[in-house]
C-alpha positions, -999 to +999 in steps of 0.1 A: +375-142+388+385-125+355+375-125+321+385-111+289+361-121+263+349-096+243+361-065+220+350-041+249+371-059+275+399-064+253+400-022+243+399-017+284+438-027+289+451-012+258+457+018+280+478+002+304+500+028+319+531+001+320+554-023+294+541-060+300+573-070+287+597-051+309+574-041+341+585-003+337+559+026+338+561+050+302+577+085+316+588+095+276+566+106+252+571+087+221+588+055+237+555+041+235+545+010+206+520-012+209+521-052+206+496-083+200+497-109+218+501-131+205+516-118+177+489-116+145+508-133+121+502-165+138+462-160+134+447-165+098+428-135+082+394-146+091+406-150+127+424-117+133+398-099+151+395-091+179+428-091+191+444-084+225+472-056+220+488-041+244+514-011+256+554-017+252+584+004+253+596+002+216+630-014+226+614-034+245+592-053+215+619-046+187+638-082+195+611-105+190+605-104+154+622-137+141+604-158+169+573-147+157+576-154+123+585-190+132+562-194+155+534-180+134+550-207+104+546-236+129+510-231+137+497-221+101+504-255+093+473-261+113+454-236+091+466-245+059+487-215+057+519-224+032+555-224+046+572-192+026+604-200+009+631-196+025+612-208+061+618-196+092+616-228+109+643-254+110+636-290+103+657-322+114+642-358+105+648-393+113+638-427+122+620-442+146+623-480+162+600-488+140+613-476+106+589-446+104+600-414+098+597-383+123+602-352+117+611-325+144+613-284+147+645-268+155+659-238+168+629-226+180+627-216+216+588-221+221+589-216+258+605-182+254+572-171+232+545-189+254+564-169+283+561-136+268+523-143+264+519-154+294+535-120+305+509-104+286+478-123+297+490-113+331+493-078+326+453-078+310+438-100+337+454-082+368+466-049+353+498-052+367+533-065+354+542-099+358+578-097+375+609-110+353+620-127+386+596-148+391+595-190+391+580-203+360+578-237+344+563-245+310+553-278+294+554-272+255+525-286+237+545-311+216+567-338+222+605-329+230+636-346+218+672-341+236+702-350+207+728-371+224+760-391+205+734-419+205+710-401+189+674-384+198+663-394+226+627-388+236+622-365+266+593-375+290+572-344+301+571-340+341+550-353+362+539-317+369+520-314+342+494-338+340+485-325+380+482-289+359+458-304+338+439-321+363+436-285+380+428-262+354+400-293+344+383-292+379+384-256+380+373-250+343+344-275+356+333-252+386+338-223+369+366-205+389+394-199+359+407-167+350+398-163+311+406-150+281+394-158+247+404-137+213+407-142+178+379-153+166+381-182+196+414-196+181+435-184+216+419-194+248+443-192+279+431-201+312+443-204+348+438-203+383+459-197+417+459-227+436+480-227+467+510-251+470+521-279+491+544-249+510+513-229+516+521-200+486+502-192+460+507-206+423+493-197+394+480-227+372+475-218+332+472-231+297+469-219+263+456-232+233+463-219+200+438-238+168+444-270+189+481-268+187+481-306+209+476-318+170+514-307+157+530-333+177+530-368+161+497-388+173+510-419+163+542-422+183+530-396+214+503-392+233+487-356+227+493-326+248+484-289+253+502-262+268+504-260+304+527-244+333+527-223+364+543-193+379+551-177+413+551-142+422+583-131+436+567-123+470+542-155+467+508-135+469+479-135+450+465-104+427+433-093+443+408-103+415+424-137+412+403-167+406+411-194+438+411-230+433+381-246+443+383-264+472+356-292+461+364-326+451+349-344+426+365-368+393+366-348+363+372-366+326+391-353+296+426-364+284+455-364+304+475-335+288+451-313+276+429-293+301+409-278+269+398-318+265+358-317+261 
């Protein structure tokens, strides 16, 4: 098992000798920049250190500005942090069945920025790059809505995920996740490899980000972190992996949310 919890640990992979983003090795001087992940607008002051930054090819981190200002808008609401005039985010609103009013985030692909940490957690646990071709699935941590001519329609989260909660719970209770913790404990990602019903490996995670389960809305939807899973393109298992326990026991918590005390 792996862990990344401490300012030490985190300076150990700033030296990586690869881009997480891209998966290619530096060969030019100068073609180096450096990137936090995740990005440290999203964290308020008091929670900026210590951060986990790691190694990109300048082109290579130069797109990603506009998602991170949104994204870091959308969770500052949980931090009191003000929205800036004009806002990055996009808002829609409308009613529910019950004459409530809901209001909704647009325009902003969150699984594109959870992906690209994920990328970089798995460059710092296993010091290698995490392959663009892989098979990846990610469950957002609030409710979705698809727009149809009849209007929004509420879009149920796969069964998939509440079995990823379920893992990352049993194995978070006997201590065989893959960790890392930074800012100030405001980003905690977790995961394990747990093999599959075809006998490959599958990594398991989550990420939590100031208890981001509490932007959705309570009162029409059930709570929900962020959870999802990956495959390496030749289904192995990095060597310092942490592997499922093979114990069973009942484990408590909430349903959608393997951080749940």
């Amino acid at each position: 098992m792996v862990a990344l919890e401490t300012q030490q640990a985190m300076r150990a992979v700033q030296g990586l000798p690869f881009c997480y983003l891209c998966g290619n090795e530096f060969v030019a001087a100068g073609a180096r920049n450096r990137d936090h992940v995740p990005p440290s607008s999203i964290f308020a002051i008091p929670d900026r250190n210590f951060p986990l930054v790691l190694p990109t090819h300048t082109a290579c981190n130069g797109g990603w500005s506009a998602g991170d200002e949104a994204i870091a808008q959308l969770v500052g609401l949980l931090h009191g942090k003000p929205l800036p005039i004009p806002a990055r985010l996009e808002f829609a609103s409308g009613l529910f069945d019950d004459g409530t009013q809901g209001v909704a985030v647009r325009g902003l692909d969150l699984r594109a920025v959870i992906r690209r940490c994920v990328r970089g957690f798995h460059a710092a646990l296993y010091r290698e790059p995490l392959a663009s071709t892989m098979a990846f699935a990610t469950c957002p941590p609030m409710p979705e809505v698809r727009v149809e001519d009849a209007g929004a329609q509420y879009v149920e989260p796969p069964e998939m995920c509440e079995r990823f909660v379920e893992e990352l719970q049993r194995n978070r209770a006997s201590r065989t996740v893959d960790r890392i913790v930074c800012r100030n404990g405001k980003c905690r990602y977790e995961c394990v490899w747990s093999l599959a019903e075809d006998g490959r490996w599958l990594c398991i995670y989550g990420l939590d980000l100031y208890g981001w389960r509490e932007l959705g809305d309570p009162d029409h939807f059930e709570p929900r972190s962020c959870v999802g899973a990956y495959r390496l393109p030749d289904a192995r298992i990095p060597d310092a992996a942490g592997r499922a326990t093979e114990l069973v026991f009942s484990i408590g918590g909430g349903r959608r949310d393997p951080f749940g005390e």
